[in-house]
N, CA, C and O atoms as CSV, one atom per row, in Angstrom:
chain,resi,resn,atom,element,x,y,z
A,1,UNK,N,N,12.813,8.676,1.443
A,1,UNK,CA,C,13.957,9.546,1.274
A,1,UNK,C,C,14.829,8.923,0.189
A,1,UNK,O,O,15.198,7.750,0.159
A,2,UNK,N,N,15.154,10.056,-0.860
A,2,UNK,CA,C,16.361,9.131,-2.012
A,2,UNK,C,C,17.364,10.074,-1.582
A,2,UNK,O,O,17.357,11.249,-1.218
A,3,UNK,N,N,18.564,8.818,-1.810
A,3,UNK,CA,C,19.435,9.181,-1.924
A,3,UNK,C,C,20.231,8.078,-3.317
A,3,UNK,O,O,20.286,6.855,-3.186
A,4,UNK,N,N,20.701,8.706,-4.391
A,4,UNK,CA,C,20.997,8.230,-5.323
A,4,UNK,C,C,19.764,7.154,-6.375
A,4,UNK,O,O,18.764,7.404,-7.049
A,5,UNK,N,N,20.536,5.921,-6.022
A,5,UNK,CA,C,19.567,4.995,-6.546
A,5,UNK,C,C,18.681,4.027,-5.435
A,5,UNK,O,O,17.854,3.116,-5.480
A,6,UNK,N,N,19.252,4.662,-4.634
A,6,UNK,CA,C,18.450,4.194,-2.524
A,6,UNK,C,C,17.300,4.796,-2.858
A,6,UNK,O,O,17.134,5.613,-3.763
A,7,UNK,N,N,16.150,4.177,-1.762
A,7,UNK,CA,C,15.075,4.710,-1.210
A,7,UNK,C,C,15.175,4.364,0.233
A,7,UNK,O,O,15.437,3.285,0.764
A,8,UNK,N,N,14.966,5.270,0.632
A,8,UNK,CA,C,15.036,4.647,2.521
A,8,UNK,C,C,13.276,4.892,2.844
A,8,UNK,O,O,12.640,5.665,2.128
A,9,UNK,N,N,12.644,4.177,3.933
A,9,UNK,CA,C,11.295,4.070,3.860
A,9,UNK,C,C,11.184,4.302,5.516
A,9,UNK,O,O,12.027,3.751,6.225
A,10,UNK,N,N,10.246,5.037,6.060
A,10,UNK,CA,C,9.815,5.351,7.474
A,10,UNK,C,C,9.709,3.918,7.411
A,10,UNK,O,O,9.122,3.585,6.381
A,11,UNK,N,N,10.101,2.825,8.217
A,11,UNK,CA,C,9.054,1.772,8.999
A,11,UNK,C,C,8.395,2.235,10.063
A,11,UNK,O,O,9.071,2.724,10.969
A,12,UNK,N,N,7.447,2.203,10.146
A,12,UNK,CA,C,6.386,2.241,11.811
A,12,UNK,C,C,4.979,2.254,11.518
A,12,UNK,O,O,4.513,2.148,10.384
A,13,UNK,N,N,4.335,2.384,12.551
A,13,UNK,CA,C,2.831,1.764,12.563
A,13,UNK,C,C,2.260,2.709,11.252
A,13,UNK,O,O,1.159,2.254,10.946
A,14,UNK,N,N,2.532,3.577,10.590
A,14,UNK,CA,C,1.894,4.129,9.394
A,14,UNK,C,C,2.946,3.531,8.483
A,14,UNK,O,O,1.806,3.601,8.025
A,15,UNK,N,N,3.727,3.115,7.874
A,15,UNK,CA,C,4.382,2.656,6.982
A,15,UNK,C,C,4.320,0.988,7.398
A,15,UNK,O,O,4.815,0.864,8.518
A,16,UNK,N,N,3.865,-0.333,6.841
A,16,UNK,CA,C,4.131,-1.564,7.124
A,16,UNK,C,C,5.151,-1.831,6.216
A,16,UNK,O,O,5.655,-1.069,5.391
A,17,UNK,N,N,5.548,-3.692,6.600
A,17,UNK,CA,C,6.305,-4.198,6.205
A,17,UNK,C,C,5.743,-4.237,4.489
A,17,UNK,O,O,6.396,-3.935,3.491
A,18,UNK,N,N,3.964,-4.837,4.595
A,18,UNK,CA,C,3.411,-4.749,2.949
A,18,UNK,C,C,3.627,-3.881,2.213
A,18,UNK,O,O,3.765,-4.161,1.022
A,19,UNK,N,N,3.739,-2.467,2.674
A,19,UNK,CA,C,3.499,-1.229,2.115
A,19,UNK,C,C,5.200,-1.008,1.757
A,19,UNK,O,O,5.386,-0.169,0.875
A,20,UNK,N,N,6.240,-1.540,2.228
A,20,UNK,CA,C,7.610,-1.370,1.823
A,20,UNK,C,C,8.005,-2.679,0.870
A,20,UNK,O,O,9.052,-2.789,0.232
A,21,UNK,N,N,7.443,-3.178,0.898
A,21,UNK,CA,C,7.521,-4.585,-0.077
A,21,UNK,C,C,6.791,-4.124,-1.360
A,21,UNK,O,O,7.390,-4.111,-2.435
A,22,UNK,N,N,5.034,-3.610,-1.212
A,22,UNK,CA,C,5.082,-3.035,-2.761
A,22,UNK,C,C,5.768,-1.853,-3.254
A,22,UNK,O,O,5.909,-1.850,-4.477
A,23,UNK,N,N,6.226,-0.859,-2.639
A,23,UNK,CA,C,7.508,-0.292,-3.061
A,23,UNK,C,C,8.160,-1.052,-3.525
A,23,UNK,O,O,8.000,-1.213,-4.735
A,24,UNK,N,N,8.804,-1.569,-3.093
A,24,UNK,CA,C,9.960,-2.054,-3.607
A,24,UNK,C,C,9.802,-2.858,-4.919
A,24,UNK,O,O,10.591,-3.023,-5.849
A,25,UNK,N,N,8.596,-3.289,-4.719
A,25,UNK,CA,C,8.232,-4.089,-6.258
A,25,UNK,C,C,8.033,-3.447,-7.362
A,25,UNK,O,O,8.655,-3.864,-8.339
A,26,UNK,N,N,7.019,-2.125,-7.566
A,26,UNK,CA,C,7.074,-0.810,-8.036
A,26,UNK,C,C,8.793,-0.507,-8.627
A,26,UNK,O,O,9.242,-0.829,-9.728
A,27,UNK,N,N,9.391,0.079,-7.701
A,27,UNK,CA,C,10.973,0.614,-8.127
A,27,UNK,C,C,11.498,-0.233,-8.985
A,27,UNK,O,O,11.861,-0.128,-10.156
A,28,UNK,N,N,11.477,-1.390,-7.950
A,28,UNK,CA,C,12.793,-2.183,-8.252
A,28,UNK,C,C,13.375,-2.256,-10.031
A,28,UNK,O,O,14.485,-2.159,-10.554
A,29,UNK,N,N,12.431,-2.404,-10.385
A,29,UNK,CA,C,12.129,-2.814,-11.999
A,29,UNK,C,C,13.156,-1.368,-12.472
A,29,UNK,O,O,13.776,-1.646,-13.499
A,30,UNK,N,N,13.389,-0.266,-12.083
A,30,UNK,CA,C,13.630,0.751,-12.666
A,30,UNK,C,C,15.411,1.182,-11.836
A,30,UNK,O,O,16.174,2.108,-12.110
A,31,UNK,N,N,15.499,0.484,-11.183
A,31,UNK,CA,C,17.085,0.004,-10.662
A,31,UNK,C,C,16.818,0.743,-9.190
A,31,UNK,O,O,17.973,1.034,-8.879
A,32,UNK,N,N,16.368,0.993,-8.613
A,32,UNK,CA,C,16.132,1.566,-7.377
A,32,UNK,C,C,16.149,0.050,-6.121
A,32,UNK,O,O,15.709,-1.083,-6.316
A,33,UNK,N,N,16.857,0.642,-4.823
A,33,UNK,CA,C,16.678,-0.264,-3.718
A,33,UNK,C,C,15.394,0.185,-2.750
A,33,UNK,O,O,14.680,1.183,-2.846
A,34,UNK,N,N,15.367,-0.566,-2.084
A,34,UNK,CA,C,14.240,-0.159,-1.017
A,34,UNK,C,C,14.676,-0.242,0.275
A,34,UNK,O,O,14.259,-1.211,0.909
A,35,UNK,N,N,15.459,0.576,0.869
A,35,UNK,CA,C,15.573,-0.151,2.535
A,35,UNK,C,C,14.382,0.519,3.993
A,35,UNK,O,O,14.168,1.725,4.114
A,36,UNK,N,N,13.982,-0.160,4.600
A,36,UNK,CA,C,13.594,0.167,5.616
A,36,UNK,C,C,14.432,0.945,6.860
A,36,UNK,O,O,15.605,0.696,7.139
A,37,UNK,N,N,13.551,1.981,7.577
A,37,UNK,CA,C,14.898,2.384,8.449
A,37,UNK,C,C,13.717,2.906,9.492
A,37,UNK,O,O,12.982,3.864,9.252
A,38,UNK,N,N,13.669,2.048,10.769
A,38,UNK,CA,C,13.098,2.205,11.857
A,38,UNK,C,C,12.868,3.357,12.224
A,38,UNK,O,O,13.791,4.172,12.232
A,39,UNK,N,N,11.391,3.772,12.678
A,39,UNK,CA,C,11.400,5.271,12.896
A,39,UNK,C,C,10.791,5.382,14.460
A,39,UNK,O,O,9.580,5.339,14.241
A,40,UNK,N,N,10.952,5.499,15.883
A,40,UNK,CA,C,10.892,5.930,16.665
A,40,UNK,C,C,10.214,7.044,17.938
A,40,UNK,O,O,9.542,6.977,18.966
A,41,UNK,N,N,10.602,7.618,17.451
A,41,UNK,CA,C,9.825,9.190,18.489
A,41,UNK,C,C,9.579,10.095,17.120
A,41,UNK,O,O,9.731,11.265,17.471
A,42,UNK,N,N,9.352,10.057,16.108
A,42,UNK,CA,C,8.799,10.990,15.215
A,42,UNK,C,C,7.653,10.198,14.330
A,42,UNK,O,O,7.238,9.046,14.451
A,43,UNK,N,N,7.311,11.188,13.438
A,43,UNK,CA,C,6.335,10.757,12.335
A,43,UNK,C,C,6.399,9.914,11.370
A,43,UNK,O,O,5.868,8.842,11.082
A,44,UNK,N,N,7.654,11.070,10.641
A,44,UNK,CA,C,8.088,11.022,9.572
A,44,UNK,C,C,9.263,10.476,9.459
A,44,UNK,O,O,9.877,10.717,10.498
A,45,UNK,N,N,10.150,9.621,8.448
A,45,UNK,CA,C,11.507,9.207,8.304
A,45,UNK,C,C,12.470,11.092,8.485
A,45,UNK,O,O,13.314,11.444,9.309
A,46,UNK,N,N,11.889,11.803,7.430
A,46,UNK,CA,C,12.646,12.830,7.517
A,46,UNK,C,C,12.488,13.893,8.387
A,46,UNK,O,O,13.174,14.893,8.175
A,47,UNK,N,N,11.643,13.879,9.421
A,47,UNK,CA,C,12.044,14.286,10.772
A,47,UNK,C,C,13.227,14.208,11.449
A,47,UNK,O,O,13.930,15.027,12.042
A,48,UNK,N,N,13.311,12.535,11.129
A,48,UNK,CA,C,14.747,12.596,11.939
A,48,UNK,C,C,15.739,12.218,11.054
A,48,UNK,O,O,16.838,11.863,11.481
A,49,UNK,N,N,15.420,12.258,9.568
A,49,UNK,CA,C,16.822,12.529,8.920
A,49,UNK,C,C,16.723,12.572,7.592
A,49,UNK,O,O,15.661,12.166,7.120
A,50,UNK,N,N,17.565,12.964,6.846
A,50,UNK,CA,C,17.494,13.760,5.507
A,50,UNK,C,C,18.784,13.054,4.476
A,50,UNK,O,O,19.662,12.435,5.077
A,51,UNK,N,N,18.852,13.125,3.407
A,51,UNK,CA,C,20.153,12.936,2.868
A,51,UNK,C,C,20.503,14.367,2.462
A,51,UNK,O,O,19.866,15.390,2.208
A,52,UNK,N,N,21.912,13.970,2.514
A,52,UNK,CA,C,22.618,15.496,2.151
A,52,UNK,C,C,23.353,15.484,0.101
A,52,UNK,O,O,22.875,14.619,-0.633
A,53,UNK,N,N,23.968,16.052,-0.243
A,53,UNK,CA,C,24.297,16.399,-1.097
A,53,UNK,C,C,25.557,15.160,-1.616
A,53,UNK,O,O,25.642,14.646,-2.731
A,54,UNK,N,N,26.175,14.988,-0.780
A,54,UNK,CA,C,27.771,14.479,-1.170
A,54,UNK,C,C,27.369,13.165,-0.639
A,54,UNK,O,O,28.409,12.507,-0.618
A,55,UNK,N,N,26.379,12.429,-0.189
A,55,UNK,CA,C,25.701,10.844,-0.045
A,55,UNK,C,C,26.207,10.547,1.778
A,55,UNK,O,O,26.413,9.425,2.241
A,56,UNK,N,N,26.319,11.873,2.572
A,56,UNK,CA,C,26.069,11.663,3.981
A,56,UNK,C,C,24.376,11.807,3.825
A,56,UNK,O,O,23.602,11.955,2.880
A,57,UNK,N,N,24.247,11.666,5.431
A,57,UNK,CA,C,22.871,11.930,6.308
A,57,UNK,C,C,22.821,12.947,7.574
A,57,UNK,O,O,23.546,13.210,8.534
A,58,UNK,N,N,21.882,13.270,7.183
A,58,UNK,CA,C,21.734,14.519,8.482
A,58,UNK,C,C,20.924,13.682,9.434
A,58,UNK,O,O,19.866,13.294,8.938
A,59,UNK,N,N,21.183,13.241,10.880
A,59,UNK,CA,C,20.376,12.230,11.176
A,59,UNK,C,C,20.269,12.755,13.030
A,59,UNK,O,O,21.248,13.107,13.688
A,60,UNK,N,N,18.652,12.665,13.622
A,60,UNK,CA,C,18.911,12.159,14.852
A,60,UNK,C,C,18.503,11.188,15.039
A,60,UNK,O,O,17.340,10.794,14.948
A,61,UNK,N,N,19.445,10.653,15.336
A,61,UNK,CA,C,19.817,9.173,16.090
A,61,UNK,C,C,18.995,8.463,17.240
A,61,UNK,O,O,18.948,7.276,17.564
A,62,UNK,N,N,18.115,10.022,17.948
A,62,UNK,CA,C,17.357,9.491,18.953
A,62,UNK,C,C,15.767,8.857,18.352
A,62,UNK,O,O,14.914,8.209,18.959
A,63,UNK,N,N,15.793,9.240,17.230
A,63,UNK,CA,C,14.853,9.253,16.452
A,63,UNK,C,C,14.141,8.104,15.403
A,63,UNK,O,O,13.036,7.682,15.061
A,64,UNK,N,N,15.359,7.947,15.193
A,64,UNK,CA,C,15.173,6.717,13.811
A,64,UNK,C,C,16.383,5.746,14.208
A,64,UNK,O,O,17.249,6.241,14.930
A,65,UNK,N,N,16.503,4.644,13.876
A,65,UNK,CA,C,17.458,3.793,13.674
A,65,UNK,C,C,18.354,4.260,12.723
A,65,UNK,O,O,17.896,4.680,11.660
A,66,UNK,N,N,19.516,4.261,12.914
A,66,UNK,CA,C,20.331,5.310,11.634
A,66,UNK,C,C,20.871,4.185,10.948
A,66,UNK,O,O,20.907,4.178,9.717
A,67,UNK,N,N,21.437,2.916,11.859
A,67,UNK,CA,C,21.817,1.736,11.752
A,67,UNK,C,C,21.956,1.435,9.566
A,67,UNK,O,O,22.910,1.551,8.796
A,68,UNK,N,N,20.643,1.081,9.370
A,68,UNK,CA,C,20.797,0.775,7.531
A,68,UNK,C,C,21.136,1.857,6.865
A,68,UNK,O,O,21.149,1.617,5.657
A,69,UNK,N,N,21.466,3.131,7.163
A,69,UNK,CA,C,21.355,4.164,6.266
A,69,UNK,C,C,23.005,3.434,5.757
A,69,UNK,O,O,23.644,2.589,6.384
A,70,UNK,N,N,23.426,4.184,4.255
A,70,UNK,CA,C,24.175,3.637,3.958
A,70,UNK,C,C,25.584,4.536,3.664
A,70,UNK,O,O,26.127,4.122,2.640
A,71,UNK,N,N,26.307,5.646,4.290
A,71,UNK,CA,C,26.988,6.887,3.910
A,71,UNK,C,C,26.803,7.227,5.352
A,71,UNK,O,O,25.906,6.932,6.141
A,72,UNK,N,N,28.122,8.071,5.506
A,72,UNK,CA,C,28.442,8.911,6.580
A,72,UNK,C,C,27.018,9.444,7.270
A,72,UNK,O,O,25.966,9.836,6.764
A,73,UNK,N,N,27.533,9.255,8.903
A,73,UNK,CA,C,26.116,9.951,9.380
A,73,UNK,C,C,26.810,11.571,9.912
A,73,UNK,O,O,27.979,11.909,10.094
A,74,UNK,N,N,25.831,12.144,10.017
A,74,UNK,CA,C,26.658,13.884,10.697
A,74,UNK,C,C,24.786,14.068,11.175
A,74,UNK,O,O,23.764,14.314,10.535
A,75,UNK,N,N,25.171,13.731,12.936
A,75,UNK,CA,C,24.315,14.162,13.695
A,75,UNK,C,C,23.775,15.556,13.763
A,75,UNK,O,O,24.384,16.626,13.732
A,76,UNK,N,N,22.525,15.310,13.862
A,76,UNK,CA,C,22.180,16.984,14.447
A,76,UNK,C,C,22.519,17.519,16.047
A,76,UNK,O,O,22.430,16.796,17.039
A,77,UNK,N,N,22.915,18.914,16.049
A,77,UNK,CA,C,22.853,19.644,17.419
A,77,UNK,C,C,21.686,19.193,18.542
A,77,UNK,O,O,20.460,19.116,18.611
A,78,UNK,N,N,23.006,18.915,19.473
A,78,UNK,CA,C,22.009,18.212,20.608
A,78,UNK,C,C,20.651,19.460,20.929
A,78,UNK,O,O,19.484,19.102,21.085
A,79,UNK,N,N,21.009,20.637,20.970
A,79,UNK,CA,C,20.261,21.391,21.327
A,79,UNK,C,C,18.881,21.785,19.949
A,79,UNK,O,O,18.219,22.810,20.113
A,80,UNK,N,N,18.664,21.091,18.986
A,80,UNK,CA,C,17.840,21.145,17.919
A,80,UNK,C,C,17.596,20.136,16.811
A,80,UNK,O,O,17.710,20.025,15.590
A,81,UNK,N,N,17.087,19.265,18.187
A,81,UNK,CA,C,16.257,17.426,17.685
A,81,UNK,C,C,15.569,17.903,16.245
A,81,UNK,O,O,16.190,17.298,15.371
A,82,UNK,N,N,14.535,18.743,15.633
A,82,UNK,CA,C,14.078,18.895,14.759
A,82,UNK,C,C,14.799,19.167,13.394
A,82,UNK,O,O,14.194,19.167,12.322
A,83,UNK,N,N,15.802,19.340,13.490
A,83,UNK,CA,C,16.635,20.249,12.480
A,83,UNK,C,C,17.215,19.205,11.352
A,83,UNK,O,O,17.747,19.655,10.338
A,84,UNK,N,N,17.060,17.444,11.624
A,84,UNK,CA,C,17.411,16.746,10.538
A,84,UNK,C,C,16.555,16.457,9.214
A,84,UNK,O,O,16.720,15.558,8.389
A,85,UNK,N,N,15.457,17.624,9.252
A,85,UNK,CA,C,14.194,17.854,8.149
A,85,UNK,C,C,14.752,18.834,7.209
A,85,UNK,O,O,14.273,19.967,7.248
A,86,UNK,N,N,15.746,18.562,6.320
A,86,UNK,CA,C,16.153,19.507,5.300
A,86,UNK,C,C,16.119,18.793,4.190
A,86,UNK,O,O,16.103,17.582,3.968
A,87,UNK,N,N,16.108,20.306,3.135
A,87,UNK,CA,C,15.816,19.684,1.412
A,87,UNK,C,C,16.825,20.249,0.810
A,87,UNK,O,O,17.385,21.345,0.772
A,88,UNK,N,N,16.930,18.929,0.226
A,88,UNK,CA,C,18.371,18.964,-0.791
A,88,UNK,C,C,18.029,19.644,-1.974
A,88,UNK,O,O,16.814,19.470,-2.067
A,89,UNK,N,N,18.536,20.558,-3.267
A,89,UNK,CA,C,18.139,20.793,-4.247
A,89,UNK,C,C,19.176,20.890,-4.987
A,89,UNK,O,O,19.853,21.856,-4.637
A,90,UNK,N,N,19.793,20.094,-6.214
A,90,UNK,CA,C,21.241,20.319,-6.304
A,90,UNK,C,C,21.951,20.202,-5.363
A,90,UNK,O,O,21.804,19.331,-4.506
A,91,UNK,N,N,23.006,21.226,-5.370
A,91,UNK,CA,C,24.053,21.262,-4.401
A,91,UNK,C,C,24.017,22.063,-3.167
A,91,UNK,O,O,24.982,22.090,-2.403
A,92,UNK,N,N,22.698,22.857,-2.905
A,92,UNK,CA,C,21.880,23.541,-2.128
A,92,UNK,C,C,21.256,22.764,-0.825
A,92,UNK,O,O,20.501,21.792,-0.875
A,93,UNK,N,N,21.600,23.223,0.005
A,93,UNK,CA,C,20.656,22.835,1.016
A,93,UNK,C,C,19.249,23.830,2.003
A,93,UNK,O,O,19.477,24.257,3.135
A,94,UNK,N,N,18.430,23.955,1.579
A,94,UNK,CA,C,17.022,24.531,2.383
A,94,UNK,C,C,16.914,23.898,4.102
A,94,UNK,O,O,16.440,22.850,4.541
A,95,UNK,N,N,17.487,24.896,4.679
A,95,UNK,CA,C,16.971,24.843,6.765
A,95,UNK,C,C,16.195,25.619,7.041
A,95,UNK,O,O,16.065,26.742,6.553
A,96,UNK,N,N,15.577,25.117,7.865
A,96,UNK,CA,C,14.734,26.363,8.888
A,96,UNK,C,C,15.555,26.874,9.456
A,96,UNK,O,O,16.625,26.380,9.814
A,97,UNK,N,N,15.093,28.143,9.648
A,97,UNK,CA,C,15.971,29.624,10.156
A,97,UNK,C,C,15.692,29.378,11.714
A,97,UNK,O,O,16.267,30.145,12.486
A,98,UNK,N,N,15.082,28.643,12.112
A,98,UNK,CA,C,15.054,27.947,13.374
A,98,UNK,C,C,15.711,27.018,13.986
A,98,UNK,O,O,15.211,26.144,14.695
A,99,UNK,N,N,17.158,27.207,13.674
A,99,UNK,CA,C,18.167,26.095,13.631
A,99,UNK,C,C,19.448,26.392,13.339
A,99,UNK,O,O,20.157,25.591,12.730
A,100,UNK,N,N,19.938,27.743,13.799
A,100,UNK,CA,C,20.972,28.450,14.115
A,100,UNK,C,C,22.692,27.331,13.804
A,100,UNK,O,O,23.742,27.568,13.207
A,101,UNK,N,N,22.176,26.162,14.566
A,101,UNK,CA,C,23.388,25.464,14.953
A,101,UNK,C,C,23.772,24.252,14.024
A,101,UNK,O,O,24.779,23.550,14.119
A,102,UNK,N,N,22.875,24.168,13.214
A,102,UNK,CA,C,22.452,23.254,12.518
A,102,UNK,C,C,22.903,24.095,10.737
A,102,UNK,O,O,23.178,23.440,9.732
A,103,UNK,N,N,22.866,25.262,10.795
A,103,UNK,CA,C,23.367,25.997,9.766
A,103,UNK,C,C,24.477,26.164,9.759
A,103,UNK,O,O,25.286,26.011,8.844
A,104,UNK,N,N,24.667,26.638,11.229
A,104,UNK,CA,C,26.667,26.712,10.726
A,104,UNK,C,C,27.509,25.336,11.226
A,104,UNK,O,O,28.650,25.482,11.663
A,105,UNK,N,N,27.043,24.308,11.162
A,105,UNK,CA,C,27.297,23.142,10.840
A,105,UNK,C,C,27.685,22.270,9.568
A,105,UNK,O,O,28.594,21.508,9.235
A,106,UNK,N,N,26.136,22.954,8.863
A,106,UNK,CA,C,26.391,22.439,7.080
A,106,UNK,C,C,27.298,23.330,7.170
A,106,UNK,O,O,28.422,22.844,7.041
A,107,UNK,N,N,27.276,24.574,7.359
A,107,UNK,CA,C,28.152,25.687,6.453
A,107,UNK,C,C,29.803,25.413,6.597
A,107,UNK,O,O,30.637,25.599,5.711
A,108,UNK,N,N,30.035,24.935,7.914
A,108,UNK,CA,C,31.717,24.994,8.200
A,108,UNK,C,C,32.290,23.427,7.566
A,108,UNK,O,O,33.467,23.070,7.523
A,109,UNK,N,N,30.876,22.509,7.025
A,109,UNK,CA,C,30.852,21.589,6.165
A,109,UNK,C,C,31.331,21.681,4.606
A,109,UNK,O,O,31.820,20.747,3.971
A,110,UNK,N,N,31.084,23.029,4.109
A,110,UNK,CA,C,31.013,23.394,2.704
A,110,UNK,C,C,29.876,23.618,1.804
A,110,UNK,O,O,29.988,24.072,0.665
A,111,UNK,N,N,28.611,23.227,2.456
A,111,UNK,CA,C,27.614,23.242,1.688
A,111,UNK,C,C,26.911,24.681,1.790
A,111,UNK,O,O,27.091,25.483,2.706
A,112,UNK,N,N,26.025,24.868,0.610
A,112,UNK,CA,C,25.676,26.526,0.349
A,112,UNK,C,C,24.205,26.312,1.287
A,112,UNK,O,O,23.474,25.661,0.542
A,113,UNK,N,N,23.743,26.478,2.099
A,113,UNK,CA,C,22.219,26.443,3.019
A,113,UNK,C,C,22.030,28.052,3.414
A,113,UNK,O,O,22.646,29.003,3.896
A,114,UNK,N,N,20.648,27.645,2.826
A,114,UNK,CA,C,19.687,28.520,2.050
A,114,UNK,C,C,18.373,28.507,3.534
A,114,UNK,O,O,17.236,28.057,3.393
A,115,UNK,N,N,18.730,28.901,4.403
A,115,UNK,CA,C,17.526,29.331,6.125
A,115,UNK,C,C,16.221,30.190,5.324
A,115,UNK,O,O,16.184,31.225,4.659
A,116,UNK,N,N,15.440,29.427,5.656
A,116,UNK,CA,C,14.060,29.903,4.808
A,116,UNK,C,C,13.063,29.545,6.838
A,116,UNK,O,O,13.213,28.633,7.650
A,117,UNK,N,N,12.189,30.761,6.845
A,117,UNK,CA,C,11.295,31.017,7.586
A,117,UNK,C,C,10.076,29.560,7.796
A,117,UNK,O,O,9.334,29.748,6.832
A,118,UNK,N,N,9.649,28.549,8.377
A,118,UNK,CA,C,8.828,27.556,8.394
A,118,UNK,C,C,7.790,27.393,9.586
A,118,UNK,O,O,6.927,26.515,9.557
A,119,UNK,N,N,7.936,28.371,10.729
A,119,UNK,CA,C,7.678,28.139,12.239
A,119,UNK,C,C,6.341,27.948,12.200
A,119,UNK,O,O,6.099,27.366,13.257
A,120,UNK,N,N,5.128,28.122,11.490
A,120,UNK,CA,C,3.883,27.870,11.426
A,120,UNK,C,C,3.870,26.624,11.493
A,120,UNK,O,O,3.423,26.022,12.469
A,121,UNK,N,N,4.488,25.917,10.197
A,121,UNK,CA,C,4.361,24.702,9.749
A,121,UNK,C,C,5.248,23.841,10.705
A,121,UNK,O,O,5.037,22.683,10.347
A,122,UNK,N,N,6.136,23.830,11.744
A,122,UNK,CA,C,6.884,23.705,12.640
A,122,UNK,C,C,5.835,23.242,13.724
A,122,UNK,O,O,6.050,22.128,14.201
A,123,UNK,N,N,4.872,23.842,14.125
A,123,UNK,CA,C,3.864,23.639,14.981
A,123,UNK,C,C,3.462,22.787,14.764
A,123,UNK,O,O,3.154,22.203,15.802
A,124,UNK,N,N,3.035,21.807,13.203
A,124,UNK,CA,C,2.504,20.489,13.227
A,124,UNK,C,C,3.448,19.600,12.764
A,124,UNK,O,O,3.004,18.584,12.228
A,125,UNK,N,N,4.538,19.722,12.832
A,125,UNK,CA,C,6.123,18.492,12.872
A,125,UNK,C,C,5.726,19.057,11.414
A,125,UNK,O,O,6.049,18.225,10.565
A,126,UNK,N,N,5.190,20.088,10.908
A,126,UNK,CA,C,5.879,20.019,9.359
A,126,UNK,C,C,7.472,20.955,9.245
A,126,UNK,O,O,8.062,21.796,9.924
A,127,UNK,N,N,7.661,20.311,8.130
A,127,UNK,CA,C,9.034,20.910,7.891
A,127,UNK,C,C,9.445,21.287,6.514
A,127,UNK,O,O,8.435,21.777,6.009
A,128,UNK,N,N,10.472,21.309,5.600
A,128,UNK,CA,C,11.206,21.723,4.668
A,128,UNK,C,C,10.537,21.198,3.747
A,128,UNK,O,O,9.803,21.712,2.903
A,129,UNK,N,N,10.998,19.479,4.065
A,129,UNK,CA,C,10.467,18.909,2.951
A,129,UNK,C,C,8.907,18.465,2.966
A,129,UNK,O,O,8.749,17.673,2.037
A,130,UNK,N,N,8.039,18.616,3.471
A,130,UNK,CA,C,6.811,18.628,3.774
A,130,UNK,C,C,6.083,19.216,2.642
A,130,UNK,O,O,5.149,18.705,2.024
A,131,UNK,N,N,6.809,20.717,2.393
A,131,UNK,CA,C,6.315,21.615,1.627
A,131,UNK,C,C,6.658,21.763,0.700
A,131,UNK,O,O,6.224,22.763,0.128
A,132,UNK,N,N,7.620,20.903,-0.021
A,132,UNK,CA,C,7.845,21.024,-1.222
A,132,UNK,C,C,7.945,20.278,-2.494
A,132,UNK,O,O,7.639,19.213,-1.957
A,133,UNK,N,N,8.090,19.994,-3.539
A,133,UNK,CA,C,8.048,18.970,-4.711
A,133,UNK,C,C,9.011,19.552,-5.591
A,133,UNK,O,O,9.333,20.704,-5.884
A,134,UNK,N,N,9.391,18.346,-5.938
A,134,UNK,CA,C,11.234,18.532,-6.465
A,134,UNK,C,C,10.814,17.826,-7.772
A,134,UNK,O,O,10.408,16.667,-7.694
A,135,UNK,N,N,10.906,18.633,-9.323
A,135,UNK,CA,C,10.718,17.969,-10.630
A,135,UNK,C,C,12.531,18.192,-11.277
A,135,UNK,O,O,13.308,19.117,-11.036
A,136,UNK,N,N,12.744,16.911,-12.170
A,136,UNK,CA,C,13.369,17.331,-12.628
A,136,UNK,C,C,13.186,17.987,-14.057
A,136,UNK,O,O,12.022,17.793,-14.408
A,137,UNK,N,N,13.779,18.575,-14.856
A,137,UNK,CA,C,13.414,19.325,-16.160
A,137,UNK,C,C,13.850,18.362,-17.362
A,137,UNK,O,O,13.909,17.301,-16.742
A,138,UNK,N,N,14.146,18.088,-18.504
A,138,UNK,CA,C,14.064,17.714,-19.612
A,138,UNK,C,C,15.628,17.545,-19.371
A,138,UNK,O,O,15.936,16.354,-19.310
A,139,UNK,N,N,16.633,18.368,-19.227
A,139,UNK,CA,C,18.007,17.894,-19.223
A,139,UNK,C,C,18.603,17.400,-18.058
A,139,UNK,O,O,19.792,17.080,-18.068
A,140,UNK,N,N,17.751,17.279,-16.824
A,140,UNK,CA,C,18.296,16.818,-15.711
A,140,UNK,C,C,18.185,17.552,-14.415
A,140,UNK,O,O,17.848,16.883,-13.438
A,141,UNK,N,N,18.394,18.694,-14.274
A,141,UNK,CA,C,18.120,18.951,-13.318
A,141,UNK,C,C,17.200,19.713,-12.713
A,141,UNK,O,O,16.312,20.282,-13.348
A,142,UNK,N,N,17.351,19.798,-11.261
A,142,UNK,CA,C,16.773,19.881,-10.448
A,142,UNK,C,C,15.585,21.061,-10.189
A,142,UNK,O,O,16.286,22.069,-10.106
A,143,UNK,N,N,14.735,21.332,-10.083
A,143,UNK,CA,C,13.242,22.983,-9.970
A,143,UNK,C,C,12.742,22.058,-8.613
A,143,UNK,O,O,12.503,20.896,-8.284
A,144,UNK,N,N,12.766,23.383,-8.106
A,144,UNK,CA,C,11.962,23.286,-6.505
A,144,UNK,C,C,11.080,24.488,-6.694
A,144,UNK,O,O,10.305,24.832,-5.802
């Protein structure tokens, strides 16, 4: 997960300590950090949490160690553990439309979220960012 010049890294039995160390050797050279951030009852780091736009985290807590993240945390709805799997694009945020509470959350936040349909891919812990690849263009920003 980036956030700025951060990388945050799933630790757990599919991500090792080696495998976050050559990261970090990789980046580093190019000004990037590497932190590890314990991952729990999910798969994926961004299962249970996402960066947001303004350098918070969308995070469940039951999920991952939130502990190293480095910026405001803003929990997800107790009632929708899945819902900290969102993609940033610009100043845009992409939710599953399966996550009612979790939308008007960002929204009474300020941010513009963009509920896009995923429930197939929902069935195998996929999510937002699962499905997508983020280039930037020649002047900077952002194409999803």
């Amino acid at each position: 997960m980036q956030a700025g010049r951060a990388l945050y890294v799933g630790a757990s039995p599919r991500t090792n300590a080696a495998g976050i160390a050559a990261l970090r050797d990789v980046v580093g050279r190019y000004g990037y950090s590497v932190t590890p951030v314990p991952v729990r009852e999910c798969l994926h780091l961004k299962s249970g949490c996402s960066a947001l736009p303004d350098g918070s985290f969308l995070v469940n807590a039951e999920w991952i160690d939130a502990t190293p993240l480095e910026g405001p945390l803003v929990p997800v709805p107790a009632g929708e553990p899945w819902a900290a799997d969102v993609l940033t694009v610009g100043h845009s945020i992409i939710v599953s439309d399966a996550f009612p509470d979790t939308i008007a959350l960002l929204r009474s936040a300020g941010y513009y979220v963009i509920p896009v349909a995923v429930s197939e891919f929902a069935k195998a812990e996929g999510g937002v960012t699962c499905m997508s690849l983020i280039f930037e263009s020649a002047n900077g920003s952002r194409l999803g």
